[in-house]
Steps between C-alpha positions, in 0.01 A plus 500: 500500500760270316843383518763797555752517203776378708341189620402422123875619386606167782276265337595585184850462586455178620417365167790692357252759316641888484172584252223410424414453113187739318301184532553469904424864550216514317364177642577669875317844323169292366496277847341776678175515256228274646495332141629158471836455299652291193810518458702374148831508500765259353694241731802626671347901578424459870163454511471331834684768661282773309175349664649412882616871515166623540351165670765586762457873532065450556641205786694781653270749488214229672782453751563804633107578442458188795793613650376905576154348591610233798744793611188744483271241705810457776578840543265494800703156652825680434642804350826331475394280176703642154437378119805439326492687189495321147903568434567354867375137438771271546499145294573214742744284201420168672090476375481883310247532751446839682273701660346566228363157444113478528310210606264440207602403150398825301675436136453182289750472179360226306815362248527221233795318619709405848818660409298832476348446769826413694684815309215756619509380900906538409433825344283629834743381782764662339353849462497475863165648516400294875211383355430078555479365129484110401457310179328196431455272228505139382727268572564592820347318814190627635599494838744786444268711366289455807804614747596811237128603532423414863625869530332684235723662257450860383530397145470177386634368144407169319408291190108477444440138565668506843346858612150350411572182684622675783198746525186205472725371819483813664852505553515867502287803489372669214278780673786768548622472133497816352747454241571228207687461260480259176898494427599373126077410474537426147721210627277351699227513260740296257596237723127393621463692819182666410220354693772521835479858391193541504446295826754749668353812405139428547642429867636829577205699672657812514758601224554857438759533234639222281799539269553259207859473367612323169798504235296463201149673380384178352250381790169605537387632856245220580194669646479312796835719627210779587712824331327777437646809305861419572803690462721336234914565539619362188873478394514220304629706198788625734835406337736274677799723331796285635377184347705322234328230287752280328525178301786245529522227212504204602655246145328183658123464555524360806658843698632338808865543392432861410316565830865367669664739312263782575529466861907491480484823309325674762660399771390499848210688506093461627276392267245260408474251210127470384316166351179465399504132610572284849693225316722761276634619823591135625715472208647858467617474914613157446730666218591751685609280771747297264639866392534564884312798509328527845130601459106456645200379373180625531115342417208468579507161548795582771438433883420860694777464746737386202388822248534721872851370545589547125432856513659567815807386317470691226413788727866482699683359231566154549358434153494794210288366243135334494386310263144560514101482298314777507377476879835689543429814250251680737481556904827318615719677778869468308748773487618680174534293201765575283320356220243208392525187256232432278557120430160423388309794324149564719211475231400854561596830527393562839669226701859593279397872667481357796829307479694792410367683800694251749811722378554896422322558810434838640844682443670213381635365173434199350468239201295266364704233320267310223664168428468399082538245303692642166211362272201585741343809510386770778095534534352845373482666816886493613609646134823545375754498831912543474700154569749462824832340372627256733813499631691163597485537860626266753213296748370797696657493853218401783367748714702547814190469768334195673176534681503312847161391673394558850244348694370782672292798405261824555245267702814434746564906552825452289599834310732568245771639771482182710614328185771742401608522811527076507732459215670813518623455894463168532520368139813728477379613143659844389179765362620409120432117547155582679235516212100531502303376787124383442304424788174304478262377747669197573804530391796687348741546230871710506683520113899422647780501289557168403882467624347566844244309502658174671649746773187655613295140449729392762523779686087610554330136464293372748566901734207679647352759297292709754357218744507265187776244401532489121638256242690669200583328213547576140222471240 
């Protein structure tokens, strides 16, 4: 049994998908072998929803397996009990919890970074499949993970060193897990979580199909991962036909005033600027705040709540251009990119690969600008690229959105509606000066238009949402 085609037509809708790619259908095809899976595919394809299609569809089919069994063993109490079928479920929006949800954790996804992490639990709730999922990871206080897990989720996402922590504590349970996957492994190889790796696996008593993802072929499989005769979906040598490579001269060494320019030219659009060091981007955002051109930062070296809130402005558009290392070319949960700045060329072919992927996603167009120096040259592996002429824009206007903060979220029952319904009644904002709303556990954040934003500040601070009075204020 598995997910009618309606129900998966909703979820797909959800995330705005009419199709799935070659690579997601033959991912859903291969899922049903009892081999384990890799999975090779550049940034930017969809591989996380290629591999939580078929997650979801063997949760479903569990489901209703539990479901027909406790109505089989009633029958006798009462004739009167029904199953809903599959297409019937209904997601409650304020904790994408459902009937549906089980009461064991049955799928670990094991990912190098928090923002994946974060992205993937995003990715989950808003398929609306009912099923409980929560993400942990460092830099986050324990003592939240202990209330997300006190009741277990179905699938559970998070960075190595925090999933092994969590399971010598005993935190949750690892006996029903049936399912793991090693998301972007090779990444956690190359940052130093192997031995966490290790220590997770070796933990999981009784895995029955893993699935190993990656953008690059470059990593070996360490043994210790357990795969035996794997099926191997490779399409790494798929073009990415809508991306434009293109060099912009720069007459001056130092490119700062040429990266000014750059941005002017192309307007108000998303897209990141990439580094390949922490203190190039404290001078390149300090000269792009003398030019007045509104932007984000992101590091490593950034506080978590500080790189959370910087992408949930970049996500509602309250700031349209990142200047970013390469932490930001693989697993981030942004929107479209119009196109990506190489400031500082990566020293290998693989990481400017990855780059590129941030834009020309999917069915999109994009391109990759390579700032030059006149006398410099390009390495080998970029070749010979046309130039971008630069027009003498004017400063690029700022984005028109402002993210507000609210201090109340998903652990307080608080659902998108209540907050819509907040600033659109009460806040007196029109449906065009309402933008995204993100809802986390404790609190919440609504993209406004920023010539409302006083208005509704004044309007909705310090109201009840639900039971709960919040504060708003801008961020």
């Amino acid at each position: 049994m598995s997910i009618t085609p309606d129900h998966r037509e909703r979820m797909l809708a959800k995330l705005k998908i009419e199709t799935l790619n070659p690579m997601q259908k033959e991912v859903l095809a291969s899922f049903k072998s009892d081999k384990d899976l890799i999975l090779l595919s550049p940034t930017g394809t969809g591989k996380t929803v290629a591999y939580l299609l078929p997650i979801l569809e063997k949760l479903f089919a569990e489901a209703a397996k539990d479901a027909s069994t406790s109505t089989s063993a009633s029958t006798s109490a009462s004739n009167s009990t029904s199953v809903p079928a599959l297409g019937e479920i209904v997601l409650d929006e304020k904790d994408g919890n459902t009937s549906t949800e089980s009461a064991v954790t049955k799928v670990l996804i094991v990912v190098p970074s928090r923002e994946l992490a974060i992205q993937i639990e995003h990715v989950i709730r808003n398929m609306g499949s009912g099923f409980k999922a929560n993400a942990v990871y460092g830099g986050r206080a324990g003592y939240q993970d202990k209330i997300d897990l006190k009741h277990a989720p179905t699938i559970l996402v998070g960075t190595p060193g925090r999933l092994a922590d969590l399971m010598k504590r005993e935190i949750f349970s690892v006996s029903n897990i049936h399912t793991l996957v090693l998301d972007e492994f090779d990444k956690s190889l190359e940052i130093g979580y192997e031995n966490e790796m290790k220590e997770v696996l070796a933990g999981l008593p009784s895995t029955v199909k893993k699935l190993l993802t990656s953008a690059t072929s470059e990593a070996e499989i360490p043994s210790f991962v357990g795969l035996s005769s794997p099926i191997c979906i490779d399409y790494l040598h798929e073009k990415i036909a809508k991306l434009k490579i293109k060099s912009v001269i720069s007459p001056s060494k130092e490119l700062g005033r040429t990266l000014v320019q750059l941005i002017n030219h192309l307007g108000i659009q998303p897209g990141i600027v990439f580094c390949n060091f922490k203190e190039s981007i404290q001078d390149i955002s300090a000269g792009l705040d003398r030019s007045g051109i509104r932007h984000g930062c992101f590091t490593g070296d950034m506080e978590q709540i500080d790189r959370e809130r910087t992408l949930i402005k970049f996500r509602n558009g309250t700031i349209r251009l990142l200047i970013a290392t390469d932490l930001a070319a693989r697993g981030l949960d942004i929107p479209e990119l119009k196109f990506i700045i190489h400031f500082q060329l990566p020293p290998r072919e693989q990481e400017f690969i990855h780059r590129n992927g941030r834009t020309a996603r999917m069915k999109s167009d994009g391109t990759a600008y390579v700032l030059k120096w006149e006398k410099g040259d390009l390495p080998s592996f970029i070749g010979k690229i046309p130039e971008e002429k630069l027009s003498n824009a004017a400063v690029a206007a700022a984005p028109l959105w402002s993210t507000l903060y609210i201090t109340g979220g998903r652990r307080d029952k608080i659902s998108k509606g209540d907050i819509a319904g907040l600033f659109m009644k009460q806040g007196r904002l029109s449906k065009d000066e309402l933008g995204i709303i993100e809802i986390k556990s404790e609190c919440s954040y609504v993209g406004v238009k920023t010539t409302a934003v006083s208005r509704v500040i004044e309007l909705v601070n310090n109201e009840k949402l639900k039971t709960k009075k919040v504060r708003v204020s801008e961020i």
